[in-house]
C-alpha positions as CSV (number, residue, x, y, z in Angstrom):
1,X,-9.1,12.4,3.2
2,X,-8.5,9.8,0.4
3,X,-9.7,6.1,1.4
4,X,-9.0,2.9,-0.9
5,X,-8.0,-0.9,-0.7
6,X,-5.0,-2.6,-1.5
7,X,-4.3,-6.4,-1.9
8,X,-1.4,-8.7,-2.6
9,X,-3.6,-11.3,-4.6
10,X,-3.5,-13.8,-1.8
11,X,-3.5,-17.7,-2.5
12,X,-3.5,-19.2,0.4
13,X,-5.8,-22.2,2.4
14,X,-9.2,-21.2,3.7
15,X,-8.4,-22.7,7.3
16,X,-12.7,-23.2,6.9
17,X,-13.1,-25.2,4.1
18,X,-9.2,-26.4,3.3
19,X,-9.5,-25.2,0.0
20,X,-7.0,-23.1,-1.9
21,X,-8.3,-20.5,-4.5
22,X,-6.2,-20.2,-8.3
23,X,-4.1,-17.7,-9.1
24,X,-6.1,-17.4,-12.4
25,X,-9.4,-16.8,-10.0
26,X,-7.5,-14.8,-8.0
27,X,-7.0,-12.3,-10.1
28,X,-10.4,-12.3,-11.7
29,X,-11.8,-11.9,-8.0
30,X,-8.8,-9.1,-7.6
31,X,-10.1,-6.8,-11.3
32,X,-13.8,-7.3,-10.1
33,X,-12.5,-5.6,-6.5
34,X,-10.9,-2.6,-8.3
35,X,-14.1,-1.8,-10.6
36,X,-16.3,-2.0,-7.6
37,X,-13.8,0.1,-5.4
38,X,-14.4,2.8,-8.1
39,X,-18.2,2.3,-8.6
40,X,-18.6,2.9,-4.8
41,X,-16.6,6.1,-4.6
42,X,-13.2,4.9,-3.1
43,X,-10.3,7.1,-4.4
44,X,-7.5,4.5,-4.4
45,X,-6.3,0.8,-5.5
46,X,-3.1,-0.6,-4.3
47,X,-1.4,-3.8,-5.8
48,X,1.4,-5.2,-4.0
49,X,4.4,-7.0,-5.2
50,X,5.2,-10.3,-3.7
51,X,7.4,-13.6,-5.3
52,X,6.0,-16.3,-2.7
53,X,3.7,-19.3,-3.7
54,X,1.0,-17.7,-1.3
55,X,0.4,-14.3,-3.2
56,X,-0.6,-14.8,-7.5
57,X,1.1,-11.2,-8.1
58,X,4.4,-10.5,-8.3
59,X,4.1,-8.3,-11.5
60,X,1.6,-5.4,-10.1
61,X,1.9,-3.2,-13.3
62,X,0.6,-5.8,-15.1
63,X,-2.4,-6.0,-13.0
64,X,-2.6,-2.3,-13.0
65,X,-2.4,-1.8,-16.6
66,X,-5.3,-3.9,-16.6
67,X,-7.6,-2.2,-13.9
68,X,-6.5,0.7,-16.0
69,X,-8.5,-0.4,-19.3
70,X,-11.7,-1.3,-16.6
71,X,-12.2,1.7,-15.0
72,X,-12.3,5.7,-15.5
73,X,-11.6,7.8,-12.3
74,X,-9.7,5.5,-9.4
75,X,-6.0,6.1,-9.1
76,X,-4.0,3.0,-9.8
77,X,-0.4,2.2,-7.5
78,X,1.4,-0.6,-6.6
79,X,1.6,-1.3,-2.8
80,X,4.2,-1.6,-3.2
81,X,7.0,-1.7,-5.6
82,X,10.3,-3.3,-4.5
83,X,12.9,-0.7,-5.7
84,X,15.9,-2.7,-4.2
85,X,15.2,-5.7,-6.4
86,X,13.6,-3.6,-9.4
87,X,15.3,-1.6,-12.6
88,X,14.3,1.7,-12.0
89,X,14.3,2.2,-15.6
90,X,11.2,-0.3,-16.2
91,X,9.7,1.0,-13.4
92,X,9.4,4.2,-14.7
93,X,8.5,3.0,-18.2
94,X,5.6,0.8,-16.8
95,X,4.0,3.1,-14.5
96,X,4.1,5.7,-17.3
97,X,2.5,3.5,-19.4
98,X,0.0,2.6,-17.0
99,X,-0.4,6.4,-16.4
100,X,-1.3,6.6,-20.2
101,X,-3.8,3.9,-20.6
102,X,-5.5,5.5,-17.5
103,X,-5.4,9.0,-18.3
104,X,-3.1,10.3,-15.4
105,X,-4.2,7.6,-12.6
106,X,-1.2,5.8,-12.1
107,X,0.9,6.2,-8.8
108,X,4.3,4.6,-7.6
109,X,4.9,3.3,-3.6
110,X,8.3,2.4,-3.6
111,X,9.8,0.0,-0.6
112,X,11.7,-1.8,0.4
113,X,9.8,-4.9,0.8
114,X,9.1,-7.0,3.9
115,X,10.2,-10.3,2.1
116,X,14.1,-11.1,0.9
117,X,12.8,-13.7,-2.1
118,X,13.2,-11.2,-4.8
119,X,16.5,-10.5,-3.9
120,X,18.3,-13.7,-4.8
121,X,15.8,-14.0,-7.9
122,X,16.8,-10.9,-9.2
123,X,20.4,-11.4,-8.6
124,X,21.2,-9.1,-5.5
125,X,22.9,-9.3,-2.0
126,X,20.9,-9.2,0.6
127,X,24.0,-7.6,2.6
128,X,22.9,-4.1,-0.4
129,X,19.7,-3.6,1.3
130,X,19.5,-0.1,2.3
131,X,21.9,0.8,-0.7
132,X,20.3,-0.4,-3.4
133,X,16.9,1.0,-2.6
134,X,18.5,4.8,-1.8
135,X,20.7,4.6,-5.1
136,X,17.5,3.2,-7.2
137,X,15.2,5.8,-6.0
138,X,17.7,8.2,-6.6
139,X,17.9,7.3,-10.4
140,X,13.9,6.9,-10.0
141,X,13.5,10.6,-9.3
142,X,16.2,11.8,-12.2
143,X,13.9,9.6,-14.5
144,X,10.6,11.7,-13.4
145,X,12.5,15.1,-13.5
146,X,14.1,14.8,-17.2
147,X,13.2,12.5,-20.3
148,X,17.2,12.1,-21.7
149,X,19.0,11.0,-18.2
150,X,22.9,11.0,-17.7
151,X,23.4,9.0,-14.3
152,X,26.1,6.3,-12.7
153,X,25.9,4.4,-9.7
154,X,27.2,1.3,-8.3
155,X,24.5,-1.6,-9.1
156,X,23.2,-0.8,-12.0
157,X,24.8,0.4,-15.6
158,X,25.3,3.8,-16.6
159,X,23.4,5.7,-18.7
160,X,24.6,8.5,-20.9
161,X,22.2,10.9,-22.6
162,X,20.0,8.1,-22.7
163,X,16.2,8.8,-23.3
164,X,13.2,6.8,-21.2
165,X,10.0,7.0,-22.6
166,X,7.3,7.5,-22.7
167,X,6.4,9.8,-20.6
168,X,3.0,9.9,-18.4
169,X,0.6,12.0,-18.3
170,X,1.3,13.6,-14.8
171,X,4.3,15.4,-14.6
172,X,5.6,14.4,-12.3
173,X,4.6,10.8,-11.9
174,X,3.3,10.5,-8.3
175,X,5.6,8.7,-6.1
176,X,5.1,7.7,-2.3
177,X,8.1,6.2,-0.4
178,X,6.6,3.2,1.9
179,X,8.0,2.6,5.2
180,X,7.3,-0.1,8.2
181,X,9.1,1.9,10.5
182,X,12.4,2.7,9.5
183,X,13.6,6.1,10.3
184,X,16.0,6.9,8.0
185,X,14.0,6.0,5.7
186,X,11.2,8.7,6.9
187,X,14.3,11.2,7.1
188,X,14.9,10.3,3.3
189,X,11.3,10.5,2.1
190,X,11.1,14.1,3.5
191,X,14.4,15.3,2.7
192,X,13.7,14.6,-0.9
193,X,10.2,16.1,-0.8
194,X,8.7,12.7,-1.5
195,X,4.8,12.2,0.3
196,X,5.2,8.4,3.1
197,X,3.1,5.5,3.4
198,X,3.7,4.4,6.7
199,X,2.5,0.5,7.1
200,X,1.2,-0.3,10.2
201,X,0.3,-3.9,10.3
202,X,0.9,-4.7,14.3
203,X,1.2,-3.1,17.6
204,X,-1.0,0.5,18.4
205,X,-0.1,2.7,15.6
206,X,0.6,6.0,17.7
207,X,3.8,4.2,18.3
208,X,4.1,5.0,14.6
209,X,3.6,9.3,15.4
210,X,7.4,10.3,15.8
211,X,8.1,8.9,12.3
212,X,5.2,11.5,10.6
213,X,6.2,13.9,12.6
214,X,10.2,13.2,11.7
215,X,8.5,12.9,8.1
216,X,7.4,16.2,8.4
217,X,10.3,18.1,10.4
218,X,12.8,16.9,7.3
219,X,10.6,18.2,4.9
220,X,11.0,21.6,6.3
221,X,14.1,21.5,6.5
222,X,15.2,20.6,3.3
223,X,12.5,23.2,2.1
224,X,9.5,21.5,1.2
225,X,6.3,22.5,2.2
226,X,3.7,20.2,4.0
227,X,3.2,16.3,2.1
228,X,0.8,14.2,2.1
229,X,1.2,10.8,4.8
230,X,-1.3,7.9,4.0
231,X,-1.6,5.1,6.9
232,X,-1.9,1.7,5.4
233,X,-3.1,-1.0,7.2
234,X,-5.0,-4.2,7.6
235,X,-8.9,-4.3,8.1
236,X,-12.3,-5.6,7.1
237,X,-16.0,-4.0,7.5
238,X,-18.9,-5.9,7.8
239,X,-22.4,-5.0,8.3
240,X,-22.0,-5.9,12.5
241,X,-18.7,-5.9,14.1
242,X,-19.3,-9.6,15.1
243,X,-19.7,-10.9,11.6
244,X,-16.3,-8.7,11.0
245,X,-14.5,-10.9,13.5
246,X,-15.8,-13.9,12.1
247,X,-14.9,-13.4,8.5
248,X,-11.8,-11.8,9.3
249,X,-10.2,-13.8,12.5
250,X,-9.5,-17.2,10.8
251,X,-7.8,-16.2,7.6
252,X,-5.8,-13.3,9.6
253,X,-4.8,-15.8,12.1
254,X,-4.0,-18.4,9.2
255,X,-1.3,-15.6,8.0
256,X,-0.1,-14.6,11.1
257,X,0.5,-18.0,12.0
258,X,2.5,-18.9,9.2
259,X,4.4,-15.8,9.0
260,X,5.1,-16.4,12.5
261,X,6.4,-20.4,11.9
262,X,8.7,-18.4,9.1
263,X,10.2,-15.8,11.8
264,X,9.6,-17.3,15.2
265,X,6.7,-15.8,17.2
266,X,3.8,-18.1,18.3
267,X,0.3,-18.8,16.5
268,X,-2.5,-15.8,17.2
269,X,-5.2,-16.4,19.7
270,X,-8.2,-14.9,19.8
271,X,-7.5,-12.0,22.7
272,X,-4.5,-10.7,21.1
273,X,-6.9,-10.3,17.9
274,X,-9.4,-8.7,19.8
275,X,-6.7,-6.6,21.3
276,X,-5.0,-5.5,17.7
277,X,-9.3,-4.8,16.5
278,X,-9.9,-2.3,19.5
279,X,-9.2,1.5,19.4
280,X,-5.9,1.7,19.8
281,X,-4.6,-1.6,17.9
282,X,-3.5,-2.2,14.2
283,X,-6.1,-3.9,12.5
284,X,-9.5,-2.0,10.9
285,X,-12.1,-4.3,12.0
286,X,-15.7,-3.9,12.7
287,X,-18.9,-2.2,11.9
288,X,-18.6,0.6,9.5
289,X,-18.9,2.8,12.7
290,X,-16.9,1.0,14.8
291,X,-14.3,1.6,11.7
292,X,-15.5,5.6,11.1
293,X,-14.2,5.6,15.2
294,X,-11.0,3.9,14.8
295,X,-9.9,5.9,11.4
296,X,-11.0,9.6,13.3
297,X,-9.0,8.5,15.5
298,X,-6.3,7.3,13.8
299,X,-6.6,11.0,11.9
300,X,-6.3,12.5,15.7
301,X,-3.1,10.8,16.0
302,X,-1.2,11.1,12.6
303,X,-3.3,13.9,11.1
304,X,-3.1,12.3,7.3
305,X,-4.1,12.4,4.0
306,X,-4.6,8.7,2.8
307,X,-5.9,5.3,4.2
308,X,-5.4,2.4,2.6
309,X,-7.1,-1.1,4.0
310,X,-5.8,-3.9,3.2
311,X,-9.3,-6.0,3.0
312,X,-9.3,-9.1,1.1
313,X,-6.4,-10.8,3.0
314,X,-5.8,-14.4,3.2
315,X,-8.6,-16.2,2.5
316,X,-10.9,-14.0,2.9
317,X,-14.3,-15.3,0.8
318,X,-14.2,-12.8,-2.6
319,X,-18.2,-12.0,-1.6
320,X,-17.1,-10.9,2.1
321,X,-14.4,-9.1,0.6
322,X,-16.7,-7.3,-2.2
323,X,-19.1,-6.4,0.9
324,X,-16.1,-4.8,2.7
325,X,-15.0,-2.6,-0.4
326,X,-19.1,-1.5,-0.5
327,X,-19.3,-0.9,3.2
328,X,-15.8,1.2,3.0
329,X,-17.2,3.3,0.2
330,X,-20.6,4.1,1.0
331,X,-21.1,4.2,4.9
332,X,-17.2,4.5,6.0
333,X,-15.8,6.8,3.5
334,X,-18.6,10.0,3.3
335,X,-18.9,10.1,7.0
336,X,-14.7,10.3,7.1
337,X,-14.2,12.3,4.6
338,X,-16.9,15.6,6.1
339,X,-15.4,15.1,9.6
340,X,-11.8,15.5,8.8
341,X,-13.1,18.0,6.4
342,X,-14.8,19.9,9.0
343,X,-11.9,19.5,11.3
344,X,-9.5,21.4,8.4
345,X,-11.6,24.1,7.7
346,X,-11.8,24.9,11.8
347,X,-8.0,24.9,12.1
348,X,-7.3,27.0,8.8
């Protein structure tokens, strides 16, 4: 199994100390995160997209491009991009460029994005959702599969024999399709022999189950054979499983809190964060063997490929964060990756 971090490049209050990090340290702290990620044997680095005042990066190829020119061997994708809102055409151009600065690395996670802000920014209807992501990662894929493209569609103008370069250095350029539980979405992904990223950021994520297995049962039918799934999902490691809550409670509830003054659910106590950290809840919190239980688990239940934590949330301190990323890759990661190793080779 492949394990790596991903990160938005929050900004937000330290509910601690009432202070409020740059955007310009921000994404200082963010670089030093991906080169240690790499120098600790993690296989992935997701950047998310975002257009809000509390996240410094809504331009994740930019960051990439630079993680690119800092390390040698960890693969680079956004986390993810928002197709609906995004020209498909600069997409591919970035990420191909991105793939060339890092020597084949570079990886797309196309969604459709849990915030609306880049909608009105960009100059869409909200009322296009669903329609403008399936008809931009249609003209997505035809940019992978051929360098001069002839394709029409209905938000987006024509293009006529028209060449995109350059082209990466994988062929094709990876690209996951990133779900937070929308079914025909999964049905879409597997139809089109694309590999899902299912999010799971709440609730117990064997709810989540049916959609790998729908992931899978279209991907048979429409011929594929068997893709990779990666689970993607909030979480922090710390040396003891109490020091874990205590980093990671007050900045998670900090979020939660304000995401929930934005869409209507009340602030996060305490149990229901000790509820979401145990066995069978969202969040990736603990010792690193309390977290090698919970991700064996978690393989039990979805039987995947990829994990992705999403580690330095909120305000999480940059040190704690950096001790997270270290724990991940050297006491989480090689006890992970020989079990569900093991547990291949005495299926096959």
């Amino acid at each position: 199994m492949e394990l790596g971090v991903y990160t938005f490049g929050d900004v937000v209050r330290d509910p601690r100390t009432g202070t409020t990090v740059s955007p310009r340290q921000r994404l200082a702290d963010l670089l030093e995160e991906v080169e240690l990620a790499e120098q600790v044997g993690l296989d992935v680095f997701g950047v998310g997209e975002h257009h809000r005042q509390d996240y410094a990066v809504s331009a994740p190829a930019v960051v990439l491009a630079a993680a690119a020119a800092r390390t040698e061997r960890i693969r680079l994708t956004s986390a993810v991009t928002v197709l609906s809102s995004e020209d498909p055409v600069r997409v591919f151009q970035q990420y191909a460029t991105i793939d060339l600065i890092s020597g084949g690395r570079a990886e797309v996670m196309a969604g459709r994005g849990s915030f609306i802000e880049s909608f009105p920014l960009f100059g869409y209807d909200l009322d296009d959702y669903d329609e403008l992501f399936a008809e931009k990662l249609e003209l997505l894929l035809e940019l992978r599969e051929r360098t001069r493209v002839t394709w029409s569609g209905r938000h987006r103008a024509a293009l006529v024999d028209q060449p995109v370069l350059p082209r990466p250095d994988q062929d094709p350029l990876p690209l996951w399709v990133a779900v937070g539980g929308n079914p025909q979405s999964v049905v879409r992904a597997g139809a089109l022999g694309l590999p899902l990223a299912l999010a799971i950021i709440g609730g117990e994520p064997a709810r989540f189950a049916p959609l790998a297995e729908l992931h899978r049962r279209a991907a048979a039918q429409y011929g594929h054979g068997p893709l990779p799934v990666s689970v993607n999902s909030m979480g922090f490691v710390a040396d003891t499983s109490q020091a874990a809550d205590d980093v990671f409670y007050p900045t998670y509830a900090e979020v939660m809190d304000a995401l929930g003054r934005e869409r209507g659910w009340g602030p996060m106590s305490r149990d229901q964060f000790a509820g979401l950290t145990g066995l069978h809840g969202a969040l990736v919190v603990g010792s690193p063997q309390q977290v090698v239980e919970k991700l064996l688990f978690q393989h039990e239940v979805f039987g995947h490929q990829r994990f992705l934590m999403q580690t330095s949330m909120g305000a999480v301190p940059h040190a704690e964060a950096m001790r997270s990323i270290e724990l991940l890759g050297t006491e989480v990661a090689p006890v992970v990756r020989a079990e569900v190793a093991g547990r291949t080779a005495a299926t096959a």
